[in-house]
Biopython code that builds the backbone (N, CA, C, O; Angstrom):
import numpy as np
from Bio.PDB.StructureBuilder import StructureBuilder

atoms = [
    (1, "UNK", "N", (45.055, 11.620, 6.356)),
    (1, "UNK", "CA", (44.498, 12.655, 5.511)),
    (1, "UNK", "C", (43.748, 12.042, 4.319)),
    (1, "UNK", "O", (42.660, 12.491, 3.958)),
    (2, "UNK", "N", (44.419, 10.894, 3.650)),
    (2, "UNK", "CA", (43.747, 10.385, 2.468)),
    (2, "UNK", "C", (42.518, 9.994, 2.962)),
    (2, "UNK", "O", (41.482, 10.315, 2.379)),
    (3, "UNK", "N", (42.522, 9.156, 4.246)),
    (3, "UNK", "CA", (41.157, 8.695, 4.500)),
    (3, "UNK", "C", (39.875, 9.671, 4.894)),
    (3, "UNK", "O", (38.667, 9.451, 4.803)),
    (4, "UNK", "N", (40.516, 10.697, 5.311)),
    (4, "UNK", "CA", (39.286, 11.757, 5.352)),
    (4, "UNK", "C", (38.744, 12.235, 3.923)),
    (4, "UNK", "O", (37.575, 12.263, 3.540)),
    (5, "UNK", "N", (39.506, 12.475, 3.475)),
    (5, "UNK", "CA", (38.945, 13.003, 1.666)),
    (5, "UNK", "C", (38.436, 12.074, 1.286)),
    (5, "UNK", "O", (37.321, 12.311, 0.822)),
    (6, "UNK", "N", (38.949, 10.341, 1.234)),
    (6, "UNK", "CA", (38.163, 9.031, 1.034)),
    (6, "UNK", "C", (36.546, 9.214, 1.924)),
    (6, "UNK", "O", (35.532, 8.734, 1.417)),
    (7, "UNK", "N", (36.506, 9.757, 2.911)),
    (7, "UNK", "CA", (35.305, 9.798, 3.777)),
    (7, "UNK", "C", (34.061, 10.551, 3.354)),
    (7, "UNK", "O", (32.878, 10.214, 3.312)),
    (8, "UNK", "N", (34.822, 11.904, 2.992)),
    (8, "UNK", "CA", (34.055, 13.002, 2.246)),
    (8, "UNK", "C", (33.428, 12.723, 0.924)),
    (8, "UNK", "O", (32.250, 12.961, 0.657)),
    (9, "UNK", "N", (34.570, 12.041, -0.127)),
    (9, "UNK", "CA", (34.151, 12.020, -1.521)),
    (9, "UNK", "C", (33.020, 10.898, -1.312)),
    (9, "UNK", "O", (32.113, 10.876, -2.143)),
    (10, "UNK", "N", (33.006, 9.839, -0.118)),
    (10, "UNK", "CA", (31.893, 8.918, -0.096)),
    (10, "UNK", "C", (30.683, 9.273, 0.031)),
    (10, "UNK", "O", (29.690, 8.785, -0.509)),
    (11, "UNK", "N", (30.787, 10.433, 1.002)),
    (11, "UNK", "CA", (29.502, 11.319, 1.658)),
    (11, "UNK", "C", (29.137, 11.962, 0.403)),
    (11, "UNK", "O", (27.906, 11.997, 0.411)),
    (12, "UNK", "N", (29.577, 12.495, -0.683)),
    (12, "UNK", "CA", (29.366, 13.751, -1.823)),
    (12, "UNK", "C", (28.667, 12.695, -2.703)),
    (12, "UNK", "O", (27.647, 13.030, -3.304)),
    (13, "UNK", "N", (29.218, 11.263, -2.836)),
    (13, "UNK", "CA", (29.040, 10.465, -4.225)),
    (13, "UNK", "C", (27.584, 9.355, -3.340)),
    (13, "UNK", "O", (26.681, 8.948, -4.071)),
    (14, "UNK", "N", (27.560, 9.075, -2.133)),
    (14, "UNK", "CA", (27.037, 7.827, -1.854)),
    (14, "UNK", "C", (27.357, 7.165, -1.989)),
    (14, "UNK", "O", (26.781, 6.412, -2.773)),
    (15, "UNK", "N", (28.358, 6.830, -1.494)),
    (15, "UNK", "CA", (29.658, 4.981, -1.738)),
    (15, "UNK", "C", (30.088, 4.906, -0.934)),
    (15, "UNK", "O", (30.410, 5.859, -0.223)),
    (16, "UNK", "N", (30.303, 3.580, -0.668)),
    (16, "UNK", "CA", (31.171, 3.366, 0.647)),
    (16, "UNK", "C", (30.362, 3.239, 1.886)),
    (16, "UNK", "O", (29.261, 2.691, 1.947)),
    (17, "UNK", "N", (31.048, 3.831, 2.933)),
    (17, "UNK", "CA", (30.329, 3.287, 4.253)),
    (17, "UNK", "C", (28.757, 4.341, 4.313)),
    (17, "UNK", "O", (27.850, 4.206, 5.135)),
    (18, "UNK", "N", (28.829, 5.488, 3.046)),
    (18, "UNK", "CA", (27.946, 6.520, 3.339)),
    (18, "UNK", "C", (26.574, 5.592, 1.974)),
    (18, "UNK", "O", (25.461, 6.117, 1.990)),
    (19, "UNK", "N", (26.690, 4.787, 1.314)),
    (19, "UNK", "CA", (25.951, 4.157, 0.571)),
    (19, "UNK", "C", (24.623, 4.162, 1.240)),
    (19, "UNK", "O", (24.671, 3.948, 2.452)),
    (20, "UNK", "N", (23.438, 4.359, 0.716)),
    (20, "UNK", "CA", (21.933, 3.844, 1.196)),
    (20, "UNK", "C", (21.891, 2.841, 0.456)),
    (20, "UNK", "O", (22.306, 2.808, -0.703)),
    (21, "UNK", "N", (21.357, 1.882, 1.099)),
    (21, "UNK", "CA", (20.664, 0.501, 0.211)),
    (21, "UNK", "C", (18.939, -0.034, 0.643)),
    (21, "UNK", "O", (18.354, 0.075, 1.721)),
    (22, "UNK", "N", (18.545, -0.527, -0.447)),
    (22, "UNK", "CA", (17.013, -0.531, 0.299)),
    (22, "UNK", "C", (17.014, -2.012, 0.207)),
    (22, "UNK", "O", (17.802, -2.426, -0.643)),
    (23, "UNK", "N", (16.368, -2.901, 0.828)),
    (23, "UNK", "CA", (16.567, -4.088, 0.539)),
    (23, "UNK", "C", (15.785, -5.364, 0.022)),
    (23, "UNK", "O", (14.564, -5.492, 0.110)),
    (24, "UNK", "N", (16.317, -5.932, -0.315)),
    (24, "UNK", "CA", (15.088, -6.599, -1.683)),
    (24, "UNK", "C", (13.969, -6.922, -1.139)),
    (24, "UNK", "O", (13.883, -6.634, 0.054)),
    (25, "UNK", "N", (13.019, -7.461, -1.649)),
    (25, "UNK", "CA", (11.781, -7.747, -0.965)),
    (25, "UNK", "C", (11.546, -9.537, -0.894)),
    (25, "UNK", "O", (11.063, -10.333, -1.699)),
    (26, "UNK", "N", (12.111, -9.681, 0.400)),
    (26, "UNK", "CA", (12.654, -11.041, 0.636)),
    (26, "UNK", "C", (12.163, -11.555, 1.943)),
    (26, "UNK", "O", (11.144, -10.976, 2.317)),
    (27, "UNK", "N", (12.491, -12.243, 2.535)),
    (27, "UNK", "CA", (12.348, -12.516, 3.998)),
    (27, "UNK", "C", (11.194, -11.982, 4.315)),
    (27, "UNK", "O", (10.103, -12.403, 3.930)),
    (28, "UNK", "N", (11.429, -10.800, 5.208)),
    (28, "UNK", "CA", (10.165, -10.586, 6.082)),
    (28, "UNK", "C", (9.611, -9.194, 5.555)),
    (28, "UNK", "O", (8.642, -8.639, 6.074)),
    (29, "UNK", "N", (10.143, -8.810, 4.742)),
    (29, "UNK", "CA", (9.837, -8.083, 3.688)),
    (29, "UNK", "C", (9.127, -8.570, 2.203)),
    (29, "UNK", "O", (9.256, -8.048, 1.096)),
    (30, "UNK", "N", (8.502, -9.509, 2.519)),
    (30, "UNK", "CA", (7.806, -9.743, 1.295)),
    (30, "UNK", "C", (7.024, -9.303, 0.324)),
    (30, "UNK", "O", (6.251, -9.118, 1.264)),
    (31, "UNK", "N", (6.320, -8.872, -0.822)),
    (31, "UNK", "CA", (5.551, -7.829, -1.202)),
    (31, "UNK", "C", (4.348, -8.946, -0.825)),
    (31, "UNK", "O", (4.528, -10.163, -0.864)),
    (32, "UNK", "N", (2.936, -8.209, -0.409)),
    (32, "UNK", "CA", (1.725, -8.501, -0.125)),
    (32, "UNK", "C", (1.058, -8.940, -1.394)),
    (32, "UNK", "O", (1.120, -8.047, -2.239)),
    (33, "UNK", "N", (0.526, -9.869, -1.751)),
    (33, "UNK", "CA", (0.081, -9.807, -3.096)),
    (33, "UNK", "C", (-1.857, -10.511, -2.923)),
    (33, "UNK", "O", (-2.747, -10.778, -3.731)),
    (34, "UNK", "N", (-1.754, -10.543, -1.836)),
    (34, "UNK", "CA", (-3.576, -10.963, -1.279)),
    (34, "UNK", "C", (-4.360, -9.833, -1.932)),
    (34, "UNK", "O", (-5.381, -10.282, -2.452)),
    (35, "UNK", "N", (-4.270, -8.950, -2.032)),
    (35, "UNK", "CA", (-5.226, -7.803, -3.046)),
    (35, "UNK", "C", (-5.268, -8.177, -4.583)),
    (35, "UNK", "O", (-6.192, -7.992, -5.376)),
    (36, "UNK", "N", (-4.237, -8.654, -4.761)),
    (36, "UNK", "CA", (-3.571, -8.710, -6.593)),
    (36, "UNK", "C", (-4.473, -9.950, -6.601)),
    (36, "UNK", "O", (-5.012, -9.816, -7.699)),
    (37, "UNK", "N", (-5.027, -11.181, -6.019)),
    (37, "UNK", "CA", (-5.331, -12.377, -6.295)),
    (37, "UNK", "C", (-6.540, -12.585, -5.397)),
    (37, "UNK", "O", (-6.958, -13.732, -5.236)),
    (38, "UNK", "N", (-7.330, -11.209, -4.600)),
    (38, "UNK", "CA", (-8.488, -11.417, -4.405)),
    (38, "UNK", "C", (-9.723, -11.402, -5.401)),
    (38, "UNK", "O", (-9.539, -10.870, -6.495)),
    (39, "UNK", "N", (-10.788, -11.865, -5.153)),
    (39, "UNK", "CA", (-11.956, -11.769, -6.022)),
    (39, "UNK", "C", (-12.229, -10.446, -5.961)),
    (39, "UNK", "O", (-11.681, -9.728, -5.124)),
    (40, "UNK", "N", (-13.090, -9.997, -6.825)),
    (40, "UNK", "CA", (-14.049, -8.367, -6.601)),
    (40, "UNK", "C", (-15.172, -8.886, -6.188)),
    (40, "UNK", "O", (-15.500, -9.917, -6.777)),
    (41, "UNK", "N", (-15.810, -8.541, -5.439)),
    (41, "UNK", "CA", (-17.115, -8.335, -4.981)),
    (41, "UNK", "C", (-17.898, -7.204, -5.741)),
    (41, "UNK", "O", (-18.905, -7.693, -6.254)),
    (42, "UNK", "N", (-17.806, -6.168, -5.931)),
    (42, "UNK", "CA", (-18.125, -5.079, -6.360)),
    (42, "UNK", "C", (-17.269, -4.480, -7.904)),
    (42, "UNK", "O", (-16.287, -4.897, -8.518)),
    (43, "UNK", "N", (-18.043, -3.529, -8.074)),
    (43, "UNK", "CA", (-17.414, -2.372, -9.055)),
    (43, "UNK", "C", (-17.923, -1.051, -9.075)),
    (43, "UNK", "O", (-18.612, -0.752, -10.050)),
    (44, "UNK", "N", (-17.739, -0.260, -8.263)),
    (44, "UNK", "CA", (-18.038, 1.037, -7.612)),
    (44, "UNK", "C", (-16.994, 2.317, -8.339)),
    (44, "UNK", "O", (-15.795, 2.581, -8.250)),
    (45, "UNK", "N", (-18.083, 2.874, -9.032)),
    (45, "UNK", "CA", (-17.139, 4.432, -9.839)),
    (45, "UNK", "C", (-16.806, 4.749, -8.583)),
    (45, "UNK", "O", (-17.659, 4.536, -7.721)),
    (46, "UNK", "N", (-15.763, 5.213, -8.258)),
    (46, "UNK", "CA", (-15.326, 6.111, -7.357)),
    (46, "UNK", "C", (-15.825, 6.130, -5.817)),
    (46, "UNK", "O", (-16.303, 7.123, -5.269)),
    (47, "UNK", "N", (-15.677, 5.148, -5.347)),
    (47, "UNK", "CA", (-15.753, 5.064, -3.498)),
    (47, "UNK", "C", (-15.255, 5.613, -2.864)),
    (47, "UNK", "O", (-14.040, 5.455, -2.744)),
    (48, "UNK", "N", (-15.911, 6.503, -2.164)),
    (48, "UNK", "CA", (-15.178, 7.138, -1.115)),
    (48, "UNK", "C", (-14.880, 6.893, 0.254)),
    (48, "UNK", "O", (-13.835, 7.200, 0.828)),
    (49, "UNK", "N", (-15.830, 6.343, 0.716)),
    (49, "UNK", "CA", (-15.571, 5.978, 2.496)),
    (49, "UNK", "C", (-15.741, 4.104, 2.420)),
    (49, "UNK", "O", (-16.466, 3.704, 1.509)),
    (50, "UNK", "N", (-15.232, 3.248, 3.145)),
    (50, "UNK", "CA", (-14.901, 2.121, 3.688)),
    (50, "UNK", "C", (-15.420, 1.744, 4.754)),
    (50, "UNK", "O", (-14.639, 2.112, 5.631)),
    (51, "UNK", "N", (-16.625, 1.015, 5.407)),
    (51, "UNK", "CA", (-16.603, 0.711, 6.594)),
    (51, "UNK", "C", (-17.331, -0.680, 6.926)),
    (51, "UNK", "O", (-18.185, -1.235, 6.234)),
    (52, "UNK", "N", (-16.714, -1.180, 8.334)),
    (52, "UNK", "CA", (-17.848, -2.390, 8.785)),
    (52, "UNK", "C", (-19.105, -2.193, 9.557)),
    (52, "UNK", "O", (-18.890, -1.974, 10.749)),
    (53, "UNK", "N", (-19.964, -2.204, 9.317)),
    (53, "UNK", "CA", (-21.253, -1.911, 9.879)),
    (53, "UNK", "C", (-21.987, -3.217, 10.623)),
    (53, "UNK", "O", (-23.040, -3.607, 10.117)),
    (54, "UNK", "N", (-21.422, -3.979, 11.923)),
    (54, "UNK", "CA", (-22.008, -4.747, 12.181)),
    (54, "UNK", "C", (-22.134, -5.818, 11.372)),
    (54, "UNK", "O", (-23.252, -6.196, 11.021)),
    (55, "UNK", "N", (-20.863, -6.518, 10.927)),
    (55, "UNK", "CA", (-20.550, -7.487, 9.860)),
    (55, "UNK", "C", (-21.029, -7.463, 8.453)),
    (55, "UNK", "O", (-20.869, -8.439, 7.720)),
    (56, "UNK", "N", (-21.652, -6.296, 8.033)),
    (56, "UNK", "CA", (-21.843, -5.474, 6.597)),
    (56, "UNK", "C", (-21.167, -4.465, 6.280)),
    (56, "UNK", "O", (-21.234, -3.404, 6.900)),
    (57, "UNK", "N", (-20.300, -4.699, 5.098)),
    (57, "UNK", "CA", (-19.648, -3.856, 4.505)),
    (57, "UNK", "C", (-20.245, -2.610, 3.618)),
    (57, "UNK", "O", (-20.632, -2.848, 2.475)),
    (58, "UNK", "N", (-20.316, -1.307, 4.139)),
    (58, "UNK", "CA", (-20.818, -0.331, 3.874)),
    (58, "UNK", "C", (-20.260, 0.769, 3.002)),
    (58, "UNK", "O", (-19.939, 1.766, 3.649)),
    (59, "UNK", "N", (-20.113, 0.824, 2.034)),
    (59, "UNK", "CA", (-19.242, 2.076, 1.466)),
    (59, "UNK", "C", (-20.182, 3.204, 0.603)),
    (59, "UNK", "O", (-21.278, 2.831, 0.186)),
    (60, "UNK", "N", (-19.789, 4.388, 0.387)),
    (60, "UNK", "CA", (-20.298, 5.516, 0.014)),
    (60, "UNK", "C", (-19.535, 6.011, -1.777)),
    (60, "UNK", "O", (-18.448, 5.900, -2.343)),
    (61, "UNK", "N", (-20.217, 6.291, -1.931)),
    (61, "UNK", "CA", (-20.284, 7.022, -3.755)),
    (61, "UNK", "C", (-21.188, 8.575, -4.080)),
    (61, "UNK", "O", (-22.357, 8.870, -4.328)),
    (62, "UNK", "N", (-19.601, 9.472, -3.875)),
    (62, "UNK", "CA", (-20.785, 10.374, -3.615)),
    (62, "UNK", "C", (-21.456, 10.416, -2.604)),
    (62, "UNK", "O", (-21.361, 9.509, -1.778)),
    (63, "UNK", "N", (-22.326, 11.513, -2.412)),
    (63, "UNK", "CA", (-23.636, 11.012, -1.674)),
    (63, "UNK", "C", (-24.589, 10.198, -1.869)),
    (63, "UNK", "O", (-25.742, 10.621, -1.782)),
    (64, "UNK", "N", (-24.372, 9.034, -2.134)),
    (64, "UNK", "CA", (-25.099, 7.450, -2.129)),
    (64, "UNK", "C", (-24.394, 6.444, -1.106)),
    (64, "UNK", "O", (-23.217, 6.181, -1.351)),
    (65, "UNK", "N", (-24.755, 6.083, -0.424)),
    (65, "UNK", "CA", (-24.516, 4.912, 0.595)),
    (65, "UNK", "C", (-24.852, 3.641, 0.129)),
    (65, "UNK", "O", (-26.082, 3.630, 0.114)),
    (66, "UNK", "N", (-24.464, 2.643, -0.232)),
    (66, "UNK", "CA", (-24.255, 1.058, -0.835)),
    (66, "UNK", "C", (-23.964, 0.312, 0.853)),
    (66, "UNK", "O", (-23.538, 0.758, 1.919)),
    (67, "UNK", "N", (-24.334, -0.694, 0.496)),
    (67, "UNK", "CA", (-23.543, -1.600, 1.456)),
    (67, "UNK", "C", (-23.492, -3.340, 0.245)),
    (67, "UNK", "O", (-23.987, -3.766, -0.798)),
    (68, "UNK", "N", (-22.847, -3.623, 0.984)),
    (68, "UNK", "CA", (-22.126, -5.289, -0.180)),
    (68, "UNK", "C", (-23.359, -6.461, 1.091)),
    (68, "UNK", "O", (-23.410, -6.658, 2.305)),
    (69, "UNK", "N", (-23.922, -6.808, 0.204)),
    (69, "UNK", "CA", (-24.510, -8.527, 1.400)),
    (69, "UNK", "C", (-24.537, -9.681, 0.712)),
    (69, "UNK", "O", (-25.341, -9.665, -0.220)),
    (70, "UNK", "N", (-23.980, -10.597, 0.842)),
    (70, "UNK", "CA", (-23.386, -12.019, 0.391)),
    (70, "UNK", "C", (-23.266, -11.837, -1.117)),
    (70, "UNK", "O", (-23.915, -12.417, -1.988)),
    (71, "UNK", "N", (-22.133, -10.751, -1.284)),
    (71, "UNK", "CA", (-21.684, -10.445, -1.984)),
    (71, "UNK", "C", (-22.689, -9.656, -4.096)),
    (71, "UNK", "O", (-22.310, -9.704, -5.266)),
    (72, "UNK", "N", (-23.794, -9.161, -3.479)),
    (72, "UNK", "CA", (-24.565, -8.460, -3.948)),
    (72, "UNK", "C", (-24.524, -6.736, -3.180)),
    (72, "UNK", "O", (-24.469, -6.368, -2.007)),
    (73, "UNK", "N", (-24.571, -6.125, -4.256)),
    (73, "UNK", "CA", (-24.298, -5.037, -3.769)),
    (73, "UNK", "C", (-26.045, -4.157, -4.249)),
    (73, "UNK", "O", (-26.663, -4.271, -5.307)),
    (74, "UNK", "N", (-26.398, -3.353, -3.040)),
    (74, "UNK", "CA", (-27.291, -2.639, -3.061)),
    (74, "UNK", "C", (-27.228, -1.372, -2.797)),
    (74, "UNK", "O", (-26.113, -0.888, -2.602)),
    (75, "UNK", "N", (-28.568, -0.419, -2.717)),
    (75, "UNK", "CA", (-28.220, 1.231, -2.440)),
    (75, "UNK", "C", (-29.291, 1.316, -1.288)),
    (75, "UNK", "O", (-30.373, 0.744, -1.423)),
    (76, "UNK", "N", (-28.998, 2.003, -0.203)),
    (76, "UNK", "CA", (-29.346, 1.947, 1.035)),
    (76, "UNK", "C", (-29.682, 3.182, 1.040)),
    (76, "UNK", "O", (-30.123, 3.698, 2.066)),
]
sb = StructureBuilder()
sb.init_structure("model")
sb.init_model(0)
sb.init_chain("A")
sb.init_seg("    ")
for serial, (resi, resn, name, xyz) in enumerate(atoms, 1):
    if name == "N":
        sb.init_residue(resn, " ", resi, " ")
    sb.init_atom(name, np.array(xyz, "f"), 0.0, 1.0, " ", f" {name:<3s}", serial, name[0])
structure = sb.get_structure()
């Protein structure tokens, strides 16, 4: 009997075998940090669409279309 009420109060509180744990960011869980320590190419108010266009990177602002070429950015 104790261990059922022990079971329940775990389930009500989150302790015990009913605990969630999330787990550190370790192993194969590593945090990604290649964005944090890439270069910018660009600086675009507000981009909306992303794409590869035949090994040119194409993105949209608004209705303006840009694309990036060796790392100069123009309006298309």
């Amino acid at each position: 009997m104790i261990a059922f009420l022990r079971r329940k109060l775990d389930d009500i509180r989150g302790s015990g075998d009913a605990a969630v744990t999330v787990p550190s960011m370790d192993g194969a869980l590593r945090p990604n940090s290649l964005l944090d320590s890439a270069t910018a190419l660009a600086s675009v108010r507000r981009p909306d669409q992303l794409c590869d266009l035949g090994g040119e990177v194409v993105y949209s602002s608004g209705n303006a279309v840009f694309a990036l070429h060796d790392g100069a950015e123009r309006h298309r």
